[in-house]
C-alpha positions as CSV (number, residue, x, y, z in Angstrom):
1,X,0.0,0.0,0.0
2,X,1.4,3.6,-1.0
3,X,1.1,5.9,1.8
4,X,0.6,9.3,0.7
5,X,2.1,12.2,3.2
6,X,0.7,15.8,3.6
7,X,2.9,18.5,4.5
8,X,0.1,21.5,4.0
9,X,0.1,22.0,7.6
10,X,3.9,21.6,8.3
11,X,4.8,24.1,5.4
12,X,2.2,26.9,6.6
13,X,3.6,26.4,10.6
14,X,7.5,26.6,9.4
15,X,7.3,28.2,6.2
16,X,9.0,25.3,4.6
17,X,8.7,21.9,3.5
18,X,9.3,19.3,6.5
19,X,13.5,18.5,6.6
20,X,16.4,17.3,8.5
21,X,17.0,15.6,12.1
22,X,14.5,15.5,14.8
23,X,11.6,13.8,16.5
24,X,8.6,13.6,13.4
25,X,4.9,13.4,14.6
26,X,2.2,12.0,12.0
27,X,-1.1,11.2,12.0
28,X,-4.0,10.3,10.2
29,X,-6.2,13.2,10.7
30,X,-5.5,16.9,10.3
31,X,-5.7,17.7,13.8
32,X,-5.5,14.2,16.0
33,X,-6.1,13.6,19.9
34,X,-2.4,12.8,21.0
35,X,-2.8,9.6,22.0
36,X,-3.2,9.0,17.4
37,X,0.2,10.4,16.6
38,X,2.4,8.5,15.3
39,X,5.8,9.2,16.5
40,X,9.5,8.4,15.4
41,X,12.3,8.5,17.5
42,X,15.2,11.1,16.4
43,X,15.9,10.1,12.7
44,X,16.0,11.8,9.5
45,X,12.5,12.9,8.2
46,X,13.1,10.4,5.1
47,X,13.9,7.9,8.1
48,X,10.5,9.3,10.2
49,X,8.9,8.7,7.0
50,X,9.5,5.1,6.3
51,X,9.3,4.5,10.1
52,X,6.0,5.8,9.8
53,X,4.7,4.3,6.6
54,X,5.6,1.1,8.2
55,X,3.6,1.7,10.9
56,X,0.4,3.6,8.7
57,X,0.4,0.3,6.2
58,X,0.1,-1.9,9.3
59,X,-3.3,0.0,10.5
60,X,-4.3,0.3,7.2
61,X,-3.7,4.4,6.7
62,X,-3.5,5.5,3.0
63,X,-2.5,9.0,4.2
64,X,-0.5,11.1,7.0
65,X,-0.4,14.5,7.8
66,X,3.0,15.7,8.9
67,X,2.8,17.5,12.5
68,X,3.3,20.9,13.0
């Protein structure tokens, strides 16, 4: 399953597109309760993003909005 990821909400918090080193949050609602983020440890955001693909395909999430 391809997961498709949404940075709208990122880019209009930081003015840019999501990048670099750091703890990513995604989820599969624009604004979730905390308890449905999905989190990666500190990684890479292409690393956060397989990390979290992984874990998306398993629950059977098509998309993920990046966390502001």
């Amino acid at each position: 399953m391809a997961i498709t990821f949404d940075t709208t909400s990122y880019e209009f918090s930081h003015g840019r597109t999501p990048r670099g080193r750091g703890s990513w949050a995604f989820a599969a609602v624009r604004n979730p309760d905390t308890k449905d983020i999905i989190w990666s440890p500190s990684m890479t955001y292409a690393e956060a993003k397989k990390h979290a693909a992984k874990i998306a395909a398993e629950r059977g999430i098509s998309t993920l909005y990046v966390q502001s």
